[in-house]
N, C-alpha and C positions, 0 to 999 in steps of 0.2 A: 512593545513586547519586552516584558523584562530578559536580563542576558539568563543566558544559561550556561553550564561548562560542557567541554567537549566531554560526550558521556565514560568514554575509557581511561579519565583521569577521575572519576567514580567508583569507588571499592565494589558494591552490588555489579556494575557491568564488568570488571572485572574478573572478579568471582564465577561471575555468568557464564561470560564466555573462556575463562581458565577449563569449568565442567564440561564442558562440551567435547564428545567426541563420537564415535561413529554411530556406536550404540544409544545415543542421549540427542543425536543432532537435532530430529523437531519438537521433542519438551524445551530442550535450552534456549534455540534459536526462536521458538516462539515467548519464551521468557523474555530473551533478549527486545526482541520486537516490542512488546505491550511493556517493558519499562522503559526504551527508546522514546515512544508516544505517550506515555504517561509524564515523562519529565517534562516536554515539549508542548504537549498541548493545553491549554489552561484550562486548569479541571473546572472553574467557575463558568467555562461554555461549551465546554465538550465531555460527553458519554463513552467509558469505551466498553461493548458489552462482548462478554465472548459465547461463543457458538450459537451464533443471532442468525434468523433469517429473517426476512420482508416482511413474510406474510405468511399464514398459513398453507396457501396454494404454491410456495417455494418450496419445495422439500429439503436442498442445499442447504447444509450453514457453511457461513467462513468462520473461519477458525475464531476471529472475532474482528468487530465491526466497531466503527466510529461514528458518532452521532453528533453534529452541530445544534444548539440548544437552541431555538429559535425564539421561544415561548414559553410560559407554562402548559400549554397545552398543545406544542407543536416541535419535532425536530426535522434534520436536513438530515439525509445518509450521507458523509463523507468519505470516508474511508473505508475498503472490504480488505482484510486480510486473508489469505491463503499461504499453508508451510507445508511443502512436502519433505516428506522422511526418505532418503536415502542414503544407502552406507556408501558410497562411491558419486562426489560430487557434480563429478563429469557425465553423471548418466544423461543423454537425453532425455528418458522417457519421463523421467521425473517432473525435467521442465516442461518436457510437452504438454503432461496429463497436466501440470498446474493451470497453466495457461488458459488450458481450454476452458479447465473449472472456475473460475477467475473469472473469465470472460461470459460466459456464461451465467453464471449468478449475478457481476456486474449488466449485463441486458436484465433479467429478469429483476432485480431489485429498482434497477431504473423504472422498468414498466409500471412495478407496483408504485413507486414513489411518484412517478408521472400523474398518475390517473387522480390521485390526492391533492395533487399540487394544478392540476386543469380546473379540479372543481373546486379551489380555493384562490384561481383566479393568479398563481402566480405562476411566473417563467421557468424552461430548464433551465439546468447548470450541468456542471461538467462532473466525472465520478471521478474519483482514485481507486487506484488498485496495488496491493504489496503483493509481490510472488517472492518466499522465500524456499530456498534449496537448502540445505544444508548450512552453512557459514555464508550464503550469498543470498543477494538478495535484486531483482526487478521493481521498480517503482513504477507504474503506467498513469494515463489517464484515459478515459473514454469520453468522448467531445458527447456532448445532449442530444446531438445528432447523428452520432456515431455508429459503427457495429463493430468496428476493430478498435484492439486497443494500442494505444499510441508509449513506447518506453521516454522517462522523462532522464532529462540530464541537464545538468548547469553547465558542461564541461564540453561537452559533443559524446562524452565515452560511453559507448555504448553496450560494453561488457556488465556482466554484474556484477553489483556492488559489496564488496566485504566487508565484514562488519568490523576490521580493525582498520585496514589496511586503507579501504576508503571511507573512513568516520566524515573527514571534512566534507565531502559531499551527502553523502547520507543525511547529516546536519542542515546542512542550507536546503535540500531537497524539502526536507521535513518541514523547516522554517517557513520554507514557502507556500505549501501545501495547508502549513496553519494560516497565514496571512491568508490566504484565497479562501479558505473558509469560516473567516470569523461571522459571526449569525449580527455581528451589531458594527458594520463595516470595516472597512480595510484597515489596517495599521499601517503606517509609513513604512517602505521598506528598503532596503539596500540594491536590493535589486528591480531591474529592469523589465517592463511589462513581456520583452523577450527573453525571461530570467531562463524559462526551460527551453534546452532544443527537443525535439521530441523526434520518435521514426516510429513507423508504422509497425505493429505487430501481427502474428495470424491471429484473426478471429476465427472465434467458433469456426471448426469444418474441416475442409479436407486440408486445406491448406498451411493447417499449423508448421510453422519453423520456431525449434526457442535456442537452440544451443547448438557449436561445434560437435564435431566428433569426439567420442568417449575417448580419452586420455586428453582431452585441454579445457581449459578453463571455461566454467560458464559464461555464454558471451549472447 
């Protein structure tokens, strides 16, 4: 994987997130995000389309979606992005409703991706998911097996992640997340097959938790 720089020593993210503020939080923040994955992931094998869904029978989009190139005639869903808009970062509800929608659309994109990939004979894999808030952001994954989704961390921290403040991880997060889905195998990497800790999050239902109490940091 060729190196890359850390993306805030970059004039455009910069710029990106200098704009951002209460009124602007999910235009910017979703700018931020799609030139984040646009620098990182190599555009010679990955897609990144916005306001994609599965299939027709999905009504959801996410905000925009990433696609592993497998083939000419064949791609992997990788990554599903969701950003909620809220003037007030700490809100709960914001993260809750992400969450759910995230989760949600990640089960149903899998279903649809499933049923394609049975009748071509090949295995699950595992999904990602980005929940962004305002300036923060959740990274998940959903196991092929799964119905909840799992928050990733290199670190153990399990708060969310800011788009200045925790660039370094963000970074390795990402890195890793392209190494696990390259379409034409793995690239060496620095990290260790235990590279993420992960903890479990609410799936779909009643049971959603995504955040502290309004007045602390999204966690």
């Amino acid at each position: 994987m060729s190196s890359r720089p850390r993306y805030m020593n970059v004039l455009k993210f910069q710029y990106i997130y200098n704009a951002m503020t209460s009124e602007t939080l999910e235009h910017t923040s979703g700018c931020m995000w799609n030139a984040i994955l646009n620098l990182y992931f190599p555009q010679d094998e990955f897609i990144i389309t916005p306001n994609s869904r599965p299939a027709d029978s999905v009504k959801t989009r996410a905000d925009f979606t990433i696609y592993s190139v497998m083939g000419a005639d064949k791609t992997q869903l990788v990554v599903l992005f969701e950003d909620k808009r809220t003037f007030n970062e700490t809100i709960n509800a914001s993260c809750e409703e992400g969450i759910g929608q995230l989760t949600d659309y990640m089960i149903q994109s899998r279903k649809v991706d499933t049923e394609s990939r049975e009748i071509a004979g090949l295995p699950p894999y595992d999904m990602y998911g980005i929940l962004n808030v305002g300036s923060y952001s959740h990274i998940y994954m959903l196991k092929s097996d799964g119905t909840t989704l799992q928050r990733l961390s290199n670190s153990g921290n399990q708060e969310a992640l800011h788009f200045k403040d925790d660039e370094l991880e963000i970074v390795a997060i990402v890195k890793e997340l392209v190494r696990k889905s390259l379409p034409h195998g793995f690239l060496s990497s620095p990290y260790s097959p235990s590279f993420f800790s992960s903890s479990s999050s609410s799936s779909a239902g009643a049971s959603r938790q995504a955040s502290p109490a309004a007045g602390s940091r999204l966690g």
